[in-house]
Structures are given as C-alpha cells and as structure tokens.
N, C-alpha and C positions, 0 to 999 in steps of 0.2 A: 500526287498520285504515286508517287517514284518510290516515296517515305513507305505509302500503304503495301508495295509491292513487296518491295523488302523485308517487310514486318513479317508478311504470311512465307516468304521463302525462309524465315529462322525459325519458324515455330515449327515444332516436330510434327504436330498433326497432319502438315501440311504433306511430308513425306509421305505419313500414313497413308493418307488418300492417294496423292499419285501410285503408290504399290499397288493398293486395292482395286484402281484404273486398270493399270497392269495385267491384272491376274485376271478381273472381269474380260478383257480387249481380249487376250492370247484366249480365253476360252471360248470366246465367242467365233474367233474364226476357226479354231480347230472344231468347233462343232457345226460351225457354215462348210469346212471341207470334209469333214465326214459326216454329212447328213445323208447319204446313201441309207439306206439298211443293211446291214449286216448282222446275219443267223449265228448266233453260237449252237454248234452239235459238240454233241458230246463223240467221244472215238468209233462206239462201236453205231451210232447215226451214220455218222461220212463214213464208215465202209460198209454199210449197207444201201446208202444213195451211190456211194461209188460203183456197186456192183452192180445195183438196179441201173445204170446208162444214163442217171442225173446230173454229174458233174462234166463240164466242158473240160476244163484242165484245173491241175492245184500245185502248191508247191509248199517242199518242206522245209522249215530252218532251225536249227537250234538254239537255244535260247533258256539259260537259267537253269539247266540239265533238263529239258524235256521239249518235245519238237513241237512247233507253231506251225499246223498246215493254213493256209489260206487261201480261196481258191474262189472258182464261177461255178452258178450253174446253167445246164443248156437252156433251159426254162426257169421262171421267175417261181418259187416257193413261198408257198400260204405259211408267215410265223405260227406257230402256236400261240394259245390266248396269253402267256405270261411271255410272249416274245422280247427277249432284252437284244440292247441297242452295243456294241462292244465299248462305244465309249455313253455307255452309262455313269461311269463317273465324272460323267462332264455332260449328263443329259440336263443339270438344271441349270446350264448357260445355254443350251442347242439353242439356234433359231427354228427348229422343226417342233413346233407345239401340237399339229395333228395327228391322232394314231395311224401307221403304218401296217399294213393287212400282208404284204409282195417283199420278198426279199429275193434278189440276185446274187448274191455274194456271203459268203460264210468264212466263219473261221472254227476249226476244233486245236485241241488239243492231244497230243499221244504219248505214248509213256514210252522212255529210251531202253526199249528191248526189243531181240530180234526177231520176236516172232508177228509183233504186231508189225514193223515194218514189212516183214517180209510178207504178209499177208497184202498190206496195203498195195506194194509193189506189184502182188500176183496178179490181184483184181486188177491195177489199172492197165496190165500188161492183155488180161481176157476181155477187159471192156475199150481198149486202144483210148483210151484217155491220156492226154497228156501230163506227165508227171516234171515240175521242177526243183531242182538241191540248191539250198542256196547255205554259205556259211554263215556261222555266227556273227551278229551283230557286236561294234564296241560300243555303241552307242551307251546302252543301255549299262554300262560300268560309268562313263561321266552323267549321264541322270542320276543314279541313286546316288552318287559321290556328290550332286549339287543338292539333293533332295537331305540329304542330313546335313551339308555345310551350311545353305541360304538361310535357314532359320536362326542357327547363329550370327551370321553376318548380321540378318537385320535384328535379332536383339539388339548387338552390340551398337550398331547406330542408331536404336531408338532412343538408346541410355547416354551418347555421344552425345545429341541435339537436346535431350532435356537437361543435361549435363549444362551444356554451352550455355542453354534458355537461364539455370539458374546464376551461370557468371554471369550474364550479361547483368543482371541487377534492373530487367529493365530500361536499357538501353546504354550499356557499356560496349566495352571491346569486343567481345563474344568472344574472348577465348576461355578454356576451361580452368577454372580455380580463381576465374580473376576477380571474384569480389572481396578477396583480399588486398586489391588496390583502391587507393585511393581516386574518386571519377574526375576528383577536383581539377578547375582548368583555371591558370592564373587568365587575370585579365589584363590582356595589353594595355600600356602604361599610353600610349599612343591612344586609345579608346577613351579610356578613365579622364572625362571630361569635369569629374568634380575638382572643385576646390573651393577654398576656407571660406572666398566669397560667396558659396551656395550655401553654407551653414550657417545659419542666423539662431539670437538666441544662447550662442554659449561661447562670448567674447572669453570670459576667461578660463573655460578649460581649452580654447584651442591657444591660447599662450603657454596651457602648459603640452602642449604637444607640438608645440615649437622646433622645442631641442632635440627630438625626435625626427622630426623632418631634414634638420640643420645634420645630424647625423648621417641618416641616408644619404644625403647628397653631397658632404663632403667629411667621410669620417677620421681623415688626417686631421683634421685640426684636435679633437679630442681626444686620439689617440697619442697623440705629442705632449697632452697632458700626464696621460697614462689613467683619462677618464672613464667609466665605461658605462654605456648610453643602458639605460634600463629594456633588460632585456623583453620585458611583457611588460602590457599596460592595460588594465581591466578597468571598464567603462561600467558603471553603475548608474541606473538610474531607472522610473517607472519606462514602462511601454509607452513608445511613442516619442522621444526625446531626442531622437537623430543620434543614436549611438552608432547605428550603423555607417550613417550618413556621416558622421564624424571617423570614422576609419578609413571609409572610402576616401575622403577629401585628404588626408596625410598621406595614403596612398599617390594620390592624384599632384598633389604638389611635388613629393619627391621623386617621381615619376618611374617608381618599382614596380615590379609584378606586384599583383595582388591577389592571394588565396583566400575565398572566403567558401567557409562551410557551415553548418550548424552543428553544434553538438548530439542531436539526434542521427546524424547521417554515421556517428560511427560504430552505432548500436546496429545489431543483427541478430537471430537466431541462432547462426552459425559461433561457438567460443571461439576465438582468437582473432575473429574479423577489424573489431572493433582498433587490438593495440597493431592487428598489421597496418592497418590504414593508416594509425598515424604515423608509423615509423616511413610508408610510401608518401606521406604530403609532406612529412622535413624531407624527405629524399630529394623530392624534386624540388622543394623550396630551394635547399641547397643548392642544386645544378643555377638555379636562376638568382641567387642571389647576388646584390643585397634585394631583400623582398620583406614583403608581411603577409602573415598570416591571422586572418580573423576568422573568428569562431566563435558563434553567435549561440545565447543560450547556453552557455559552458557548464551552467549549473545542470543540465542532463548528464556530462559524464562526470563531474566537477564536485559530487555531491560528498561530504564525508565518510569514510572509509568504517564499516563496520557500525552505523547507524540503525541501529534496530535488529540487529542482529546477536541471539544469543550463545551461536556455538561457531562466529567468526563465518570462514568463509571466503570465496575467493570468485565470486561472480563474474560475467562480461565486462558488467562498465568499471569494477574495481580492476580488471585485466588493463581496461582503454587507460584508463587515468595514471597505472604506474605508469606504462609506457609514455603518455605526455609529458611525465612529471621527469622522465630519465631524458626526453627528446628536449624539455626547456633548460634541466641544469643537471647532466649528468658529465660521463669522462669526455662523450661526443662534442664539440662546440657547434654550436649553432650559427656561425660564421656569417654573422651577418644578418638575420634570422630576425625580424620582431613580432612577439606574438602577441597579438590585441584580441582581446575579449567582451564580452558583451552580456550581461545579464541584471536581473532586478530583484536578484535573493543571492546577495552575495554572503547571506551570515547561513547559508548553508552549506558553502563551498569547505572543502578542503584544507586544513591549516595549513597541508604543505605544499597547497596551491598558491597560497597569499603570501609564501615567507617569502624575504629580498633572493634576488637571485631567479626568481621563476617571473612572478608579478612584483615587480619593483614600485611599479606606480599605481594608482586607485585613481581615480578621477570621476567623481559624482558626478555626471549627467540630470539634472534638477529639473526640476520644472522650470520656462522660462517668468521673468518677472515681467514687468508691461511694458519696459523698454524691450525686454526680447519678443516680447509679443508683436509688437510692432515691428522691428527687424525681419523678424518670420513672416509678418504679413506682407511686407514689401517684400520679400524673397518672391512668394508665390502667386505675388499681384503683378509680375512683369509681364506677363504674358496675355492678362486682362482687361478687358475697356470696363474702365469702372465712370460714371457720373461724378458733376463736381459734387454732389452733398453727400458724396464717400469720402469721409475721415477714418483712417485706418490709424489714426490714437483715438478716437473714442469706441472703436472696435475692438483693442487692446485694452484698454480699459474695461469694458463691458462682459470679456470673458478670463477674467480669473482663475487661475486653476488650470487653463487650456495647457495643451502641449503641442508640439510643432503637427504631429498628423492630426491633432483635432483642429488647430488652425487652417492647413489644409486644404481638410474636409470642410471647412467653415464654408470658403471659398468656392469651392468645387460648386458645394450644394448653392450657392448665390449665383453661380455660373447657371446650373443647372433650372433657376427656378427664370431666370432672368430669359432665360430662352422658350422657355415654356410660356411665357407672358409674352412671346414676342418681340423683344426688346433689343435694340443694338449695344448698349451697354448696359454695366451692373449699376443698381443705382441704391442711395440705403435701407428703400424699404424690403429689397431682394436680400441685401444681407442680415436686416432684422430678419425674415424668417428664417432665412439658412441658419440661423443662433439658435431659431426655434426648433426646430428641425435637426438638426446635433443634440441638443438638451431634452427634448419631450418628444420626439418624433413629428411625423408629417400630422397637421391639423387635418380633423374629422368634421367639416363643415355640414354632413348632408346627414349628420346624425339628428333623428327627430328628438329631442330633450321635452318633458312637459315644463310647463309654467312653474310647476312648484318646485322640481327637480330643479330649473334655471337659479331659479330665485335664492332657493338654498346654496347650490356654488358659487354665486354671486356673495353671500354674504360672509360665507367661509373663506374667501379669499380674501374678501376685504378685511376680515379680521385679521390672516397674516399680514396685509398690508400695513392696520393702521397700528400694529405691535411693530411692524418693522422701522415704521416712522420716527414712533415714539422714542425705540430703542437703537438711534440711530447714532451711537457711538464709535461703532465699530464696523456694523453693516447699514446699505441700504437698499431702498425697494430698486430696484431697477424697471421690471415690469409685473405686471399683473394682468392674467387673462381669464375666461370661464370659457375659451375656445378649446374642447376637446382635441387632445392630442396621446397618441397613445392609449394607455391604461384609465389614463387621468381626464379626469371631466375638466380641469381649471388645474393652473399653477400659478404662482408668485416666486421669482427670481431676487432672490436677497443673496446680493453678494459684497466681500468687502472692500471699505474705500479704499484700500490701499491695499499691496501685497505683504502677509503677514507670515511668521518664519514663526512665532510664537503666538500661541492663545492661552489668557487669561481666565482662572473660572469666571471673571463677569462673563467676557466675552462668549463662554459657553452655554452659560446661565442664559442669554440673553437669544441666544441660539437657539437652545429650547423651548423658551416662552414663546421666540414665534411661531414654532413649530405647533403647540399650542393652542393658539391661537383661533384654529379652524373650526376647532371642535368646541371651542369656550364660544366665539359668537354661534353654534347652531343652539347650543344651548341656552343662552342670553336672548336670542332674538325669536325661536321656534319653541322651545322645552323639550328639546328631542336633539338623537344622535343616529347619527349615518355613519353607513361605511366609506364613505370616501376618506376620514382621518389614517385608514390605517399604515398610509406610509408615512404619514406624520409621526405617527407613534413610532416605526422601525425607525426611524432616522432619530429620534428622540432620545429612543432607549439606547441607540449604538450610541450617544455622545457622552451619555446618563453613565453607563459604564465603562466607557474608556474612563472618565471623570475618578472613578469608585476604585478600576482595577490596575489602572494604565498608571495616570498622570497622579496618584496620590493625592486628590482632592476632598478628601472623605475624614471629617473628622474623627470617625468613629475605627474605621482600618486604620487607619494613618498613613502616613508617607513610606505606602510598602507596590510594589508593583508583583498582581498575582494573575496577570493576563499581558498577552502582547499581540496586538492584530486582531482581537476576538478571540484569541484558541489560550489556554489553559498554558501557564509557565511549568516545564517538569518532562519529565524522559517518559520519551514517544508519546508525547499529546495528553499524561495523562495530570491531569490538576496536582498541584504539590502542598493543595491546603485543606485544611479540616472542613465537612460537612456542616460545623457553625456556621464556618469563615463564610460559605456558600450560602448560607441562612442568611449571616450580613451586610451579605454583597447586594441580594435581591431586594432588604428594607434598605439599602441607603439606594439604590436606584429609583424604589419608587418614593423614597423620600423627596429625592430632586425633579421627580416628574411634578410631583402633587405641588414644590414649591412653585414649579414653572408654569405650572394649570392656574393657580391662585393668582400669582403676578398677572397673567392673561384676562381673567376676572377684573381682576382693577383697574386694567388698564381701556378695555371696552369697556366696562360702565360708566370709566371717566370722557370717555370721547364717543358717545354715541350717536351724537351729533356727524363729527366728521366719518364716521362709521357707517351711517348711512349714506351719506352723498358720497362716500368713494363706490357702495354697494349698489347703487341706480347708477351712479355713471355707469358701472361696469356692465350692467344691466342693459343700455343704450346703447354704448359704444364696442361690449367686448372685452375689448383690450386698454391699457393705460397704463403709459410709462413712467420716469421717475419723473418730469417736469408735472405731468398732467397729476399725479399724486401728490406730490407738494402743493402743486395750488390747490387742490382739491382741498387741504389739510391746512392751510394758511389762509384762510377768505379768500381764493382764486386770485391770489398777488403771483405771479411768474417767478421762478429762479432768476436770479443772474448768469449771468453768461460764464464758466466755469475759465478760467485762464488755465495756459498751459503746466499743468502738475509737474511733469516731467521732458526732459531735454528727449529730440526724437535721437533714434539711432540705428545704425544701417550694420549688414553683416563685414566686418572689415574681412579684407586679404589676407594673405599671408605676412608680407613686407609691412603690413600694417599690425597685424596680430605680434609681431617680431617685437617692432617697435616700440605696442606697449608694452610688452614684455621687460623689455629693457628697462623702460623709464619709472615701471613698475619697483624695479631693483635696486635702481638709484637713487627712490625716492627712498624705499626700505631705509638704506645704506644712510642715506644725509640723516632721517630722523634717527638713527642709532648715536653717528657721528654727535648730534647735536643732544643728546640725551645724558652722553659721556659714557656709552656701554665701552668698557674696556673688552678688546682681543685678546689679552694675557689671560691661563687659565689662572684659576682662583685657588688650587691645589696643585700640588709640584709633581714633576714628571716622575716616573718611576719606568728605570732600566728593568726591563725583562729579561728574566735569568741571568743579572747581577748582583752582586751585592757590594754597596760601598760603603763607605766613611763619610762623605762628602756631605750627609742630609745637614749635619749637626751647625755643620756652618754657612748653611744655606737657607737657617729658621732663619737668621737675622738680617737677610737680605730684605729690602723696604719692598713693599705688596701696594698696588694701586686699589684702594677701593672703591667702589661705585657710587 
C-alpha cells in the first residue's frame, strides 16, 4: 500500500487535483460567507435612496482611482428582476442555490470628482445619515501581483513533475534528466548463490571460463606473467542453453558484483541516452571493481554498422555501440572490468565488436548431448519426489534436441500433472506426458472424433510408424498416438539413436519418406487424401530445400549454397541468383519429395501386414511406444533390455571444472610430446627494423624436421 501511495504522490495529475480541491474549497466558503445579499446601485440610485431616508449609514473607500461605497439599509429592499449577487463571479460555487427577492446591504460605485461627493456628503448631512471614510486598501496590489504570478508558478511545476515522471523511466531516481543513467544495480556477491555446480550440460565451456574466474580472484598471478585475461567473452548459443545461467555462475564463484542488463535497455526515444548509459554502467562498474558486466541480447545494439543503409547515417544504437566499443578497448582502461555477452545471431554483430581486445573469447553454448541432458535433469530433479520407474537416462535419451529450459519445463509440467492426479510423487507415466505436453501440447480427450475420421489417423500414423521402423538406421519410432493434442489429431515421435552433429542425404532421404508416409497409407488403404498431411509436407519441403539450397545435395545446382536459414544468400535479403536458378531450385525440391513419396509406396505395400496390426492396435489402445512397436512389427517377440549406451554424469564444480581443465592440457601436451611436434619454429626469426649479415650463415645451421 506504501508503493501505491507514493506512485500517485509522483504523478503530476495528482497535483492537478489537489489544486483544483483548492480552488473549489476557498470558493466554496467565500460564497458560504457572503451568501447574504447584496444590491449593486449604480451612483445616481444611492443618492436618490440616500436622499429618500432609505440608507441607515454607508461608508466610502478608495480603491483603483474611484470610491467603493458600501453600506445598510434602514429596511430590507425588493432586488430588481436581473438582481446580481456582488460575488457573482463566484455565484457558481455559492451554496445559496435558491432565488433571493430582499436585500439589506448594497454596494455602489462613484466617480473621483468633487462634485459628486460633495453632493453625497450634502444629502447625508439633510437626511442625518451616518457617513464613514476609510483609506485605501493594500490589499488589493498583493492579489493582482498573486493573480498574474500563480499561473506561472503552477505552469512551471506542472512541467517540473512531468519533467521528473519522464526521468524517472518508470521507476528510477525521480530526478530530472536522469534517464540518462544507467537503473542497473550490481548484485551482491553475498546474494549470488549460483555456481558451476548449478550449471549442467556445458562441462566444457565452463573449463573454459576457468581462467576467468582464476583471474578475478587472484589476478597477480597472471599479471607476473604479463598475461592478460580476455577482456570480454561472448556466449553464443540457441535460446534456452544457460547462457545467462552461465554468467551468473563465474560471477558467483568469483564472488564480484555483477551487472546484468539487456541490450534493449539502452535503447530510447530520447538520442544520446543509449551511449550515456553506457558510459554510467563502466562508471560504476569501475567504482566496484573487479566486477562483470553482462549484457544480454547484445545483438539489439551490437548489429553492424551501416546495414541497409544508403546515404550512411549516425542513428541511436549506432551512437550506443561507439560508445561500448570505446568503453571495452579505448584510451580509458577498464581496470578490472569483464564484459560477457550473450546472444544467438552472432554473424550479425559488429566486426569490431568480435575483434581480440573487445571479445577475445566466443564460447558456443550448444545444445546439451544426452550425457548433459541427464546432468540437467538431475540439476532440476533435486528438489522432486520422483518414483522408483523414474530413469532420468532414459528421459535423456527420449528427448533429443532439448535444451536446459525445455528440460526444465519437462519436469515442471511432470510436477504439475503429477499433482493434478493426486499423487505424492512423480512417477514415469507423469513424465511421459509432460514430454507430451512440451512437444504437441496438452491432450484433447473430450473431442468427439467420428469412426471414420479415427480410423483414418490411425492408419496415417501407422504409416509413419511402419516407415520409421523399416528406416530404422539413423532414427527410431519412439511413440505413436491418434490422441489429439493441439492442432494435430495424431503424431509419431521419430527421433535419433544417438546425438548427431552431422546428417547425411540418406539420412535426410530417409527423413522425408517418413514424413511421407502419412499421406501414402491414406492413399494405399482409403484412395483418398486429407488435410491432416499438411505439416508433413511443411516439414518435408523445409528439409527438401535446405537439401537443394543449403547443404549442396543436388545434382543438378551442384555444391553451391544459395540460401541460409530459409531466406535468400545477397544484400538486404534480396536472392543473388537468376530466375532459372529459382525454376531449378523448385524441380529439384519436388524431385526429392516425389523420390520420398515412392519409397513410402514400397515400403507400405511391402509391410501391410505389420501395417495393419500397428493400425488396430492404435485404434484399441491409443497410444504405442517403441517396445509395443517393435513387437508389433517382429511377431510380438519383446526388445531386449537396452544396456547402458552411455556413462551418467553430474554438473561438476568449480575445483572440479579446474581440474579437468588441467588434465585436459597435459593430456594435449603428452600426445604432442609423443608425436614428436617440435617447439622450434620452422622459419627463422627476423629483427624488426634491423638489417644484418648474419642470415647467410645461419641457412646452414641443422633444422629439426617433423
């Protein structure tokens, strides 16, 4: 409530209204104290009621060069029909809202000459009225002296408060101009509970952020070399790989402040915001150093300089990014200073962002392999009651491709369904569907599906199935369902046996036929086609043409690359090849579709048998994993029992990360040693800006060869 209060005492409006309180309240009692009546007469009225024996006493004062009589009368006076009230300029605050008929009390006006006082003076001397002289008022010189200054005063603080409103930035310091500083607040090192043991998954890039840490925390030693520890280190890798999480944890072990901002944050409206804030985060980095600085997304101001632009140019973030570029390697030193980055389009960045001296080191942030998967999972499994028939290596295993937040969220959603059931702990039919649930979304059980609609997803999936079987080189079925989830009436999870860094055209080949597959048995088994193929076919076609444009698999282009990510190779997006090239790109795509449709043909006409009983089972049960699919496809013989593929493995420490580090090196070092790599170079030195004699008899010195 304290937060809500404060919010509305900084917002200008709030002023407003108090003012407007103000002005309503004062006019309200001045018209509660003069709600009497009082008659305005005009001069030659009051000295004709003066003479007629109507006025009890009056009195005169001057005021703004001309006299203010004001006065009684001996009896109460009927207003005339337009009778006004003297503070009519303030009659539409009065509390007196009914019409007034009787007035007592009057005021006129008289003109400063002496014949009209001296008249007034004559009457009220023949009618023994009593007459009062009073002097000019000062009053009335500090009103009109407030009445032209208060309107200034309060522009000027209306402009003061939304002034402040716009420094504050939405909840900064509130003084004015300050969103020119930087909001960033290091985080105490005392707080910063990460380290290298929470980061699972990327054993060997945190050995290489070792010497980094070893730096921080005792930078004599490498300065007695006269080493010097890389000044920035930009962490590359898709979304979701613990890049940040990996900063935080170097932070955490070395136990520095740590400044972490987004590269969005120093983008503004306002030009020059962007390079003062950086020059205000090294400012204070400085004060607190040794510290780091991360900066997440760096590709927002980090982007190449003059990209897409034809008559040059000198924008906001090209302003933010000098100024970065002078705060990492200019006359200034950074004294202690490391600045880590974080982004997943690093071939966008800046060359002279990347050169040695700014970012010295790259360190790829990858997807994890199944040993880090497993690592990962045990990271985020400590906190979980999980059942004994929870194997987190065949959970690793099973998801392929994942990344530390898809792991996760693996988990979370097992948590989440496991409680939902009721259940004290997570067991593995919880985390099978939490896999399901990541990958296709939550299941639509209570959708009504007809018979022949079933029947059809049923047999379309077993077609990807019994293609996946067949072509079970590279990939295999894992599961198969016709349980609505999402978009999708059914899917089949084909993924591969092992973690692969390269694919083969079989392997792609073999990709697409399953793909395939769905729309070859409706046509095999029905004579007809449905729309549920069409994300078969997107995913087809994208693999169809990396195949054609990317990977050089095309007999007919040949080993040329005229696409990258989908989008066209060439300045600003625009394709760099001829309208043929584009004619031949489109027949060899569908060349490889139609191969992969026909393989699909032969492979279901050959197995129609096992075709159908994976299609009724699915039909019965649903759902069917990789055991239930093999026997289905082998005369209902069972798998074997798989042994362990791979050795498990835990997020090591620091003191641990160190040490492979090390052993890393010496192993380097021995197999050199033992290879017989000579340390002498292979070409002889050369003095700079010398010249000698010396070379001639230095060819016939003996040279070690390799």
């Amino acid at each position: 409530m304290k937060n809500n209060r404060n919010g509305l005492r900084n917002n200008s409006l709030f002023y407003i209204v108090i003012f407007i309180l103000l002005i309503l309240a004062t006019s309200w009692f001045v018209g509660g104290r003069g709600s009497a009546p009082v008659q305005n007469l005009t001069s030659s009225e009051f000295v004709s009621k003066l003479k007629a024996k109507k006025v009890k006493n009056f009195a005169i004062q001057p005021s703004n060069g001309v006299y203010k009589v004001t006065g009684t009368y001996k009896k109460a006076e009927k207003q005339s029909s337009k009778g006004t009230d003297s503070n009519n300029n303030l009659a539409l605050f009065s509390r007196s809202a009914s019409p007034i008929n009787q007035s007592k009390q009057f005021n006129a006006t008289i003109l400063p000459n002496n014949s009209s006082l001296k008249q007034i003076s004559d009457a009220a001397q023949a009618t023994g009225t009593r007459m009062n002289a009073h002097e000019e008022s000062q009053n009335g010189v500090w009103v009109n002296l407030a009445i032209s200054i208060l309107p200034l005063l309060l522009i000027f603080f209306l402009m003061y408060s939304m002034m402040s409103q716009a420094g504050q930035g939405g909840g900064g310091a509130g003084k004015i101009m300050s969103f020119g500083k930087s909001q960033t607040k290091p985080v105490d090192p005392k707080k910063n509970k990460v380290r290298f043991s929470d980061v699972a998954g990327a054993e060997e890039e945190k050995q290489e952020l070792v010497e980094v840490v070893d730096f921080l925390k005792d930078p004599r030693k490498y300065l007695a070399l006269g080493a010097r520890i890389p000044s920035g280190v930009l962490l590359e890798g898709p979304p979701g790989t613990g890049k940040t999480l990996l900063a935080r944890a170097v932070a955490g072990e070395a136990k520095v402040p740590f400044y972490s901002i987004s590269g969005s944050d120093f983008v503004e409206m306002f030009v020059g915001v962007g390079a003062s804030r950086v020059r205000d985060l090294f400012a204070n980095a400085k004060k607190n150093a040794p510290a780091i600085i991360f900066i997440d997304e760096i590709d927002a101001i980090g982007r190449q300089r003059g990209n897409g632009k034809t008559g040059g140019g000198n924008d906001e973030r090209e302003q933010t990014l000098n100024q970065l570029l002078v705060e990492m390697d200019g006359f200034t030193g950074k004294e202690g200073i490391i600045v880590m980055a974080a982004t997943n389009r690093s071939d966008v960045l800046d060359p002279a962002l990347l050169r040695p001296g700014r970012f010295d080191r790259k360190i790829l942030v990858g997807q994890p392999d199944v040993k880090g998967r497993e690592a990962i999972l045990k990271v985020h499994a400590k906190n979980k009651p999980f059942a004994d028939d929870v194997d987190l290596k065949v959970v690793a295993q099973q998801t392929p491709g994942f990344v530390g937040a898809d792991l996760e969220n693996v988990l979370n959603e097992a948590a989440l369904v496991a409680a939902e059931r009721n259940k004290k702990k997570i067991d593995a039919a919880d985390v099978d569907e939490a896999e399901d649930r990541v990958i296709a979304g939550p299941a639509k059980r209570d959708r009504v599906i007809s018979p022949d609609e079933r029947q059809m997803v049923a047999y379309h999936e077993a077609g990807h199935a019994i293609i996946g079987v067949v072509l079970s080189d590279s990939r295999v079925v894992r599961k198969v369902t016709i349980i609505p989830r999402g978009r999708a009436g059914g899917y089949a999870i084909m993924l591969p046996k092992e973690d692969q860094n390269l694919l083969t055209k079989k392997d792609l080949m073999e990709q697409v036929a399953g793909l395939m597959g769905g729309r070859t048995a409706e046509e095999i088994i029905f004579g007809s086609q449905s729309s549920g193929a069409s994300n078969d076919f997107e995913q087809a076609t994208q693999i169809a043409r990396a195949m054609v444009t990317e990977y050089g698999m095309s007999e007919k282009l040949g080993m040329v690359q005229l696409e990258k990510g989908g989008a066209p190779v060439g300045a600003y997006g625009q394709p760099n090849y001829s309208q043929e090239t584009a004619t031949a790109i489109d027949e060899e795509v569908r060349k490889i579709l139609d191969q992969a449709h026909q393989q699909a043909v032969e492979i279901i006409q050959g197995h129609r048998a096992q075709h159908k009983a994976i299609a009724e089972a699915l039909l019965k049960y649903e759902t069917l994993d990789e055991k239930q699919i093999l026997s289905l496809y082998n005369t209902g013989e069972m798998p074997e029992t798989n042994e362990d593929e791979f050795p498990s493995e835990k997020a090591s420490t620091f003191e641990e990360a160190k040490k492979a580090a090390q052993l890393r090196d010496e192993a380097k070092q021995a197999k050199e040693e033992q290879h017989g790599t000579s340390s002498e170079p292979e070409f002889p030195s050369e003095n700079q800006g010398q010249s000698t004699d010396k070379g001639s008899a230095d060819d016939d010195s003996p040279r070690q060869e390799d």
